[in-house]
N, C-alpha and C positions, 0 to 999 in steps of 0.2 A: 057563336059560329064555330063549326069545326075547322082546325086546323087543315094546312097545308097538305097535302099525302101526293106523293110520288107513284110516277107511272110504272111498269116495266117498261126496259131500254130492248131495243133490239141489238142485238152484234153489232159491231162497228159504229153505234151511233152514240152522241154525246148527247147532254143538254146544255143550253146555252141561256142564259138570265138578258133577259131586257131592261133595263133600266129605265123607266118612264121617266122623261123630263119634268122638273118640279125645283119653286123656290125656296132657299134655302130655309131650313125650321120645319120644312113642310111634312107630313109623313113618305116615305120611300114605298113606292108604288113599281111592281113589279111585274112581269110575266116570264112563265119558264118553260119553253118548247125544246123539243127531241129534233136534233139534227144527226144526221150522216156526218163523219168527220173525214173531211174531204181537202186534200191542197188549198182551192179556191175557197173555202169556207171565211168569210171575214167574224171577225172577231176579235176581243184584246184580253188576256190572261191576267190576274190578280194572284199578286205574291202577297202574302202576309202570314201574322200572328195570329193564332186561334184569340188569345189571350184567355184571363180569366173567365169562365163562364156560370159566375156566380150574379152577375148584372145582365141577363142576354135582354135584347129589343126584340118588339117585336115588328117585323112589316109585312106588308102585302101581297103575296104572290098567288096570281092569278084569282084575286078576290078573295082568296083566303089566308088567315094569317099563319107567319112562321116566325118562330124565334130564332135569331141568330146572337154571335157574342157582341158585345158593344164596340170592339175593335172591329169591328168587319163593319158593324155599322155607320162608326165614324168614316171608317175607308171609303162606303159607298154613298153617304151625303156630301165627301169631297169630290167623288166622280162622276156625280152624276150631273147631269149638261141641264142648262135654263129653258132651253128650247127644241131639243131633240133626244130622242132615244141612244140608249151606248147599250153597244152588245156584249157582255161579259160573261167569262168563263170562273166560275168562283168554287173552289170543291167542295167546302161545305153546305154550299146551296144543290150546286147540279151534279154531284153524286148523294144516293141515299146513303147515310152515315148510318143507318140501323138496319143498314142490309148488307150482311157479309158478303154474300155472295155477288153481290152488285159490286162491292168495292174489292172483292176478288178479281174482277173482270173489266174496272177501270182504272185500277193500277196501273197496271201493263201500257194503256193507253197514257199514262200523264206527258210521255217523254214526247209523243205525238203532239198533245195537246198543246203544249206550252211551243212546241220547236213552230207547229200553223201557224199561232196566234200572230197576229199584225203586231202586236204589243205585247210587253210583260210590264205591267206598272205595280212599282213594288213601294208597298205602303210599310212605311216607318215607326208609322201612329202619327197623334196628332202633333202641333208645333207647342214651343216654349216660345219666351221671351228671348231666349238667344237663338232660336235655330237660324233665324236670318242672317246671323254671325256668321254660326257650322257655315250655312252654304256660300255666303259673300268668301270668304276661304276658300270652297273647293273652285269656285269660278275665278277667283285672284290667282290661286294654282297653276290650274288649266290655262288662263289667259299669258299668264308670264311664260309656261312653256309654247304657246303660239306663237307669242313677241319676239321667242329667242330662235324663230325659223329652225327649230332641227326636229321637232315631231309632231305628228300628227295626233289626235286624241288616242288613246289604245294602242300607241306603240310601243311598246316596254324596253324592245331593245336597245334604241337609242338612251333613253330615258336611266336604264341602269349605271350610262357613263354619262351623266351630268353632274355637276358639283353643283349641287341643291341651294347649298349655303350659298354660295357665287349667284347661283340663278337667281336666290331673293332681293339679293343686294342690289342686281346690276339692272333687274327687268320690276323694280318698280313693289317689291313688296319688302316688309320689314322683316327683322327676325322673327322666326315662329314664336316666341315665347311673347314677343310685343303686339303680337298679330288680335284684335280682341274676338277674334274667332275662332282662337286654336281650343281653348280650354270648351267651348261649345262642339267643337268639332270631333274632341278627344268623345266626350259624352252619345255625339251624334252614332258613332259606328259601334260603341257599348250596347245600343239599342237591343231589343231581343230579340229581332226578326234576324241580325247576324247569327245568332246561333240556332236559328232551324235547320234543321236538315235536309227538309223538303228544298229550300231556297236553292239549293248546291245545281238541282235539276232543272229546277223551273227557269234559272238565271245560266244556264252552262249553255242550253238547247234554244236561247231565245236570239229573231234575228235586232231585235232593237227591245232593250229596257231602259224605263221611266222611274227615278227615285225619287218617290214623295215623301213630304213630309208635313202635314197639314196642308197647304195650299201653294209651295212652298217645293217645284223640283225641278231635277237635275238630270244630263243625261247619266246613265251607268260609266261610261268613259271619264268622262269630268272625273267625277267619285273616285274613280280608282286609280285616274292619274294622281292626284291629290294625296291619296293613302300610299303611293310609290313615292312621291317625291318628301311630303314628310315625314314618312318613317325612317325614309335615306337621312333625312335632316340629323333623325334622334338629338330630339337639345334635353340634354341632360336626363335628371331624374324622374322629369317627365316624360321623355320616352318610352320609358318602362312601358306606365301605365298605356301608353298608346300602343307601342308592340301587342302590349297584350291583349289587347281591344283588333288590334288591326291583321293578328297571323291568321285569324277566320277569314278575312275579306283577303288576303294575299293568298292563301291556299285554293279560294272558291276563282279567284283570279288564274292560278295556274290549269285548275279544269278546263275550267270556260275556254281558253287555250287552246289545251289541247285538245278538246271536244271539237273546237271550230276548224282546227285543220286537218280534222279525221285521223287523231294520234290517241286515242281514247285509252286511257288506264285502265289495267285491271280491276276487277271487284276487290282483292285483296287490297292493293295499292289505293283507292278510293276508299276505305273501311278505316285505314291510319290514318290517313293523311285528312280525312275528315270526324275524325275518333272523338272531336273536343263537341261536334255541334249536337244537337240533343233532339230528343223527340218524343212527344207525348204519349205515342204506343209503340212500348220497344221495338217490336219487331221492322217499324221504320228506319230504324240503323242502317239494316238490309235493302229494303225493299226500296227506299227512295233512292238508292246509289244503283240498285241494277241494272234503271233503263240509259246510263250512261258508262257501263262496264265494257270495255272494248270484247269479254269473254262471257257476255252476257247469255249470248247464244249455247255455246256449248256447255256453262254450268248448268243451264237449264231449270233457273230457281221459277219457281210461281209463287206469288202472293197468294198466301193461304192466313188469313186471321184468325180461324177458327184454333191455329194451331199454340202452345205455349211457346215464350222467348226462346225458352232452354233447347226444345226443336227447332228451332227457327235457326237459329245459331251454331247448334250441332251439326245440323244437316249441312249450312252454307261451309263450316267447316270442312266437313268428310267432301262434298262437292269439287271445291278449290284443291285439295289433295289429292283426291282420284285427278282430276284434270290436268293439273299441274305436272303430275308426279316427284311433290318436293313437299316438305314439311316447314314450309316460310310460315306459313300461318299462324304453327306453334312456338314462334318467333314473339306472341304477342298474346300469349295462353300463359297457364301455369298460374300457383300458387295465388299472386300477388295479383293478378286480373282476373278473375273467374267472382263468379257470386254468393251461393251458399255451400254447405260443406255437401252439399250435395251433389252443387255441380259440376260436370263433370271437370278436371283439371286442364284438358290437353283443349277445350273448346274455351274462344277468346271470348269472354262477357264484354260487349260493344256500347253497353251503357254504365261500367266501372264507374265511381264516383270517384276512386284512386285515380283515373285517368284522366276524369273531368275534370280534377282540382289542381292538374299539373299547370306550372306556369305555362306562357310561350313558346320558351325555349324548349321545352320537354317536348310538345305538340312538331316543331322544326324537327325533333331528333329525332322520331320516329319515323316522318317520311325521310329523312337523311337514312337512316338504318333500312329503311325497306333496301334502296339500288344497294348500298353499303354490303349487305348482308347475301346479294346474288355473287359477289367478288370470292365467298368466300365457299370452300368445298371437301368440310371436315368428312362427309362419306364417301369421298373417291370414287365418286361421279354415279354411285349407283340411284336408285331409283325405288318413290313409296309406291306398295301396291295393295288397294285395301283387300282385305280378308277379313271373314269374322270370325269374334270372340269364341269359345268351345265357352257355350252356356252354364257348365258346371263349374265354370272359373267363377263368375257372377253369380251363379244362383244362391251362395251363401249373404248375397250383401244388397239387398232389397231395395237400400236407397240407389244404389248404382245401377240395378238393372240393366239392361243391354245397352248401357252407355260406353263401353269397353270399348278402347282404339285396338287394335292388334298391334304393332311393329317388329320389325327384323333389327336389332343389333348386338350392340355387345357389352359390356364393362370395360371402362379404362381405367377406372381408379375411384378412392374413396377421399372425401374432404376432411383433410384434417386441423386445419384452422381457419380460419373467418376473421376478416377486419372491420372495424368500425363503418357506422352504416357512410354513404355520402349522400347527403339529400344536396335536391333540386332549391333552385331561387323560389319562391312561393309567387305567387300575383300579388300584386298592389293596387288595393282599391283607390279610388279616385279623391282620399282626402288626404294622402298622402305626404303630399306635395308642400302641405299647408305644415306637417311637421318633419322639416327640411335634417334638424338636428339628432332624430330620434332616427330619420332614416339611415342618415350616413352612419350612426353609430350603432345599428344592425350592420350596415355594410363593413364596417371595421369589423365587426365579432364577426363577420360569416367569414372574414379572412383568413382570421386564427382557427376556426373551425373547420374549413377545408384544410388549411397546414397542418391542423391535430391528425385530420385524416390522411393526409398522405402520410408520416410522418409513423401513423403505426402500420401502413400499408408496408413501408420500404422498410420496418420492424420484421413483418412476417417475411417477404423475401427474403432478407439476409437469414433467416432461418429456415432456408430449405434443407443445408447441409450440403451444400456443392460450395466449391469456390465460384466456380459458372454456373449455369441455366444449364441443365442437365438434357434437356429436349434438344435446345438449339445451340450449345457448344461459346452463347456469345455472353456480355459481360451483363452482371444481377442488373446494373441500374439502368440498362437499356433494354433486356428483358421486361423492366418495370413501365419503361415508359412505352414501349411497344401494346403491353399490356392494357396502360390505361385508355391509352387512344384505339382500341382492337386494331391495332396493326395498320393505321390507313395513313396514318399522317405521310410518312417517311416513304413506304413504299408507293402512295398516291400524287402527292403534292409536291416531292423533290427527284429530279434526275440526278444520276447517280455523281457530277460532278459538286452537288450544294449536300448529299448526304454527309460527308465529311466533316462537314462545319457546323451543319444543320448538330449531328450527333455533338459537337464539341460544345454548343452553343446550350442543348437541353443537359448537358449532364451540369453545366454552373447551374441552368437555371431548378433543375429539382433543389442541388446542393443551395443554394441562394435563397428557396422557399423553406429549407429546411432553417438555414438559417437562423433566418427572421423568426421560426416558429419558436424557436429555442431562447432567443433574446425575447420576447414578448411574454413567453410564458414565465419566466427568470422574474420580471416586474412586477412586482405589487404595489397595490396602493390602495388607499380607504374604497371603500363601495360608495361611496359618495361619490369619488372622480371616476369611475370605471366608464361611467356614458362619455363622460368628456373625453376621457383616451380613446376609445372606439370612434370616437365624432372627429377626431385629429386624423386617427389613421385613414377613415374612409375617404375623406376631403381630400387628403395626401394623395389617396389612389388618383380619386376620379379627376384633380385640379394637377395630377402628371409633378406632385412639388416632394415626389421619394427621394429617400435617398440614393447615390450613386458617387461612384469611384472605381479604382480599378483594382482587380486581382493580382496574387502575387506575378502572373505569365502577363500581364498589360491588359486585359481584357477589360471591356467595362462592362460593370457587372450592372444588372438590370436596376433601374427606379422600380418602387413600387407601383407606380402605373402600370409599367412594361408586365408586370407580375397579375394585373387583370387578365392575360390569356388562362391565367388558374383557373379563372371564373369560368374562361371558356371551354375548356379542356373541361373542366368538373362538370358542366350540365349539359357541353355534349355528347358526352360519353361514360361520365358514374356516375350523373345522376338516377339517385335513386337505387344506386348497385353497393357490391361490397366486394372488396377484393380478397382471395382466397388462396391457401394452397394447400395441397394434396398429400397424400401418403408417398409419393413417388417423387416429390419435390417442382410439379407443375404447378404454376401460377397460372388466375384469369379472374373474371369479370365476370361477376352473376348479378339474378336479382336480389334484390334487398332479404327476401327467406331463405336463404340460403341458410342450412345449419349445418356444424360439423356432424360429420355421419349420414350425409346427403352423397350419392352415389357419381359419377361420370360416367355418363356412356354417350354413343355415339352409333347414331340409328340410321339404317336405309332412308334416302332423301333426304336426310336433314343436314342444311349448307353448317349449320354449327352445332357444339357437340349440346347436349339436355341433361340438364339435371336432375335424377327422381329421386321420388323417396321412397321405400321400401315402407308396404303397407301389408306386406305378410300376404302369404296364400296365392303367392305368384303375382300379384295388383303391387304397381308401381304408381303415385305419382307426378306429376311433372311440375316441378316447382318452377322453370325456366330455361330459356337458352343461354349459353353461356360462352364468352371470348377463352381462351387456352391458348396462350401462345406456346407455337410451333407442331400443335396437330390439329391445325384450320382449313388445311389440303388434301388431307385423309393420310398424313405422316401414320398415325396410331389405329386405323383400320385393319384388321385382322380376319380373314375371310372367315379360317376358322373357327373363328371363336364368336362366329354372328347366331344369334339365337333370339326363340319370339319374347318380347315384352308386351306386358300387355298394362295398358294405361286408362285408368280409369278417373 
């Protein structure tokens, strides 16, 4: 029998999948009619996994057979009813997949599609032996915060100032780690339908979603009270692995937000802040975040397939630029994020495996650095304007082709030395847990190895050759700490009455890390007990049992628990950087490729200053953006001396 085959669609109209009613085992029996896509239209939309499609089924549509994957198939022998028909919307069935130009021209409609739908029922896969667990959990959750009368399912606000721990105790559930649904539940939101990309859209634009899970669901509310209330929990070192499973569903949580109260983020702002979830044809990076872009209209992207990543990305690039007229974007470009040595440097690659493999924390600091990085106005408020390239610049370098950015800036200076790298926390897979002793004594060594790193950081500052910070006239160690946090802690989080102590309070605490660095490194002992010393200190941190006492002025000087903000300062703001200073005696905060002999300037539009490299023949570079304290205002902007760069 021949296969299935697809009609043409007219404008405006969808197709819609019937699900004939049938008992369970039975074959899945279909039909697939063209509808107008209309307000009134009933129907219910399907979220899922393509999954592997090396097993696909086959079933029935319209008499004739079609293969779909076996995840989609499980999905629809769960949905489909004993006794009546269900009308569904399914992409891989009711768009042609091997018609470009069809799925050119039903893109654009998904945002439609899914916001109609009576329903989004978002399939998980099929169930385990624990799932019953997972969801006895998200409903003990949800029910405890009903019992305790102060919110309603979906409301966050309230929900952020509950003491969680209190809340289990007092309304009827145990601690999470006694709970015998947490460790199922931890598993449950790993699943890999949380890192689709498409989900962001289909779940931000719906008026009611359905989470299955074999036979086996829950509302979407339940679900994400439940990932609010025990990530707030975080018990212990199990946490971790839960943050890092849960910052997808909390980030897809802030969309849906602000989508629903017509506060809709930028495409930029949606591109970071969803940069972790992944998608089978690059160019969906793009294209599934557009129809929820608050500036969707005026970048004026189209879903075009036919096209390569590298256009795809270029383009949404140069778009948000021209639009903008700011260079944020190159904010998350350069060196250390882009693809082959081909591509182009100043265009951000959205599918980086470098960015995929970042912990949690790295994914939070990105969208923290989007708002962060509007504060800040190293070009003295001018403004990008694109132009193109003079072709004889490129035309010697084939691979680059008309890949050239133009820019207007200038030189401020050359890097003259570089610090040791600072890396990010890694992720912790889920067996983790099970070796309690091996972990805490990684956590003791990354202690010592963040302290290595400041430690030669506050090396290179004293060696700029000033008594002070030659920029900003104030003292090296607080230049330093300005530095590492780019300028936000002091000037954002303290009025000017707590800066005085605040300041008194950070200079023990460097001195106090330094320290301990100096007394730990001093100790030897066999490589036999080296785990065991790391597994003392880490326990130390996380069980708050450091030491403490008071300074020669009365002060008490921090526990090593207190000394875990290191962790936080480190991954929210060097991870992954290196701290540097200049021929001129400026200190800052770049990317990890940073080399000496890497340039400073400081370009039209861009809120912070870039780092290039010098590729000969006029072609610069872009290795990164980078913090500089005290020309983050346009201090070091020089009209005169603004000139094109051109970046390739």
């Amino acid at each position: 029998m021949e296969n299935f085959q697809h009609e043409p669609l007219q404008a405006g109209f969808i197709r819609l999948l019937k699900l004939l009613p049938g008992l369970p085992g039975t074959p899945l029996q279909c039909e697939l009619r063209p509808a107008k896509l209309t307000s009134d239209l009933y129907y219910e939309a399907v979220s899922y996994c393509w999954g592997e499609q090396t097993n696909n089924q086959l079933i029935s549509i319209n008499n004739a057979p079609f293969s779909i994957t076996s995840n989609l198939h499980l999905a629809l022998s769960h949905f489909r009813h004993t006794l009546t028909p269900r009308l569904l919307w399914v992409d891989a069935i009711c768009i042609n997949q091997q018609d470009l130009d069809e799925k050119n021209d039903q893109i654009p409609l998904m945002r439609e599609i899914y916001q109609t739908a009576k329903c989004v029922l978002v399939w998980l896969g099929d169930a385990d032996e624990d799932t019953e667990l997972a969801m006895t959990l998200i409903r003990d959750a949800a029910s405890a915060l009903t019992r305790m009368r102060i919110l309603k399912p979906g409301d966050f606000k309230k929900l952020k100032e509950i003491d969680s721990y209190t809340a289990f105790q007092q309304y009827g559930l145990p601690p999470l780690e006694q709970h015998p649904g947490y460790k199922s539940f931890v598993e449950l939101i790993g699943r890999p339908w949380f890192y689709r990309v498409w989900i962001i859209q289909e779940v931000s634009v719906a008026s009611k979603v359905e989470v299955w899970c074999g036979n086996v669901q829950v509302p979407w509310d339940e679900l994400v009270d439940a990932v609010e209330i025990i990530t707030k929990r975080n018990p212990g070192i199990s946490g971790v692995i839960l943050y890092d499973h849960a910052v997808l569903l909390l980030m897809l949580r802030v969309t849906r937000e602000t989508t629903v109260v017509n506060e809709p983020a930028s495409l930029l702002q949606l591109l970071v802040r969803h940069r972790r979830s992944l998608a089978t044809v690059p160019h969906d990076k793009v294209y599934a975040l557009c129809g929820l872009a608050g500036d969707r209209e005026i970048l004026g992207i189209v879903p075009d397939y036919r096209t390569t990543k590298e256009e795809v990305f270029m383009q949404t690039a140069l778009r948000i630029m021209e639009q903008s007229g700011n260079l944020d974007v190159l904010s998350h470009a350069g060196l250390g994020n882009g693809g082959a040595d081909s591509w182009p440097s100043w265009t951000p690659d959205w599918t980086s495996q470098k960015v995929e493999e970042r912990s949690f924390i790295g994914h939070l600091l990105d969208d923290f650095l989007t708002t962060t990085i509007k504060t800040f106005d190293a070009a003295g408020g001018t403004a990008f304007v694109q132009r193109n390239v003079d072709p004889s610049l490129v035309a010697s370098r084939p691979r680059v082709g008309m890949n050239g950015l133009l820019l207007r800036g200038m030189v401020v200076d050359v890097v003259a030395e570089v610090g040791k790298p600072s890396h990010p926390f890694a992720s912790v897979d889920e067996e983790e847990p099970a070796r309690f002793r091996d972990r805490m004594a990684e956590f003791g060594q990354l202690f010592l190895d963040i302290s290595d790193v400041w430690a030669h950081w506050v090396e290179i500052v004293n060696r700029t050759g000033h008594d002070r910070y030659p920029q900003t006239g104030e003292e090296k160690d607080m230049a330093f700490f300005h530095t590492i946090t780019m300028g936000t802690i002091l000037t954002q989080s303290f009025g000017p009455e707590e800066q005085g102590a605040t300041i008194a309070k950070v200079r023990r605490y460097i001195a106090r890390l330094l320290k301990w660095n100096k007394i730990f490194r001093r100790l030897h002992f066999p490589k036999r007990f080296t785990k065991y010393l790391w597994y003392g200190v880490g326990v130390s941190i996380v069980l708050r049992l450091g030491f403490s006492d008071e300074d020669e002025e009365g002060h008490e000087e921090e526990t090593l628990f207190e000394l875990m903000d290191v962790f936080l300062l480190q991954n929210v703001f060097g991870a992954g950087k290196r701290l540097f200073r200049t021929e001129n005696g400026l200190i800052g905060l770049a990317p990890d490729e940073i080399v000496v002999g890497d340039t400073l300037s400081i370009c039209d539009g861009a809120r912070m200053p870039l780092l290039l490299r010098d590729r000969g023949g006029g072609l610069w570079q872009l290795v990164g953006p980078c913090y500089v304290h005290g020309i983050m205002h346009g201090e070091a902007r020089d009209a005169s001396a603004v000139g094109d760069i051109v970046v390739v």
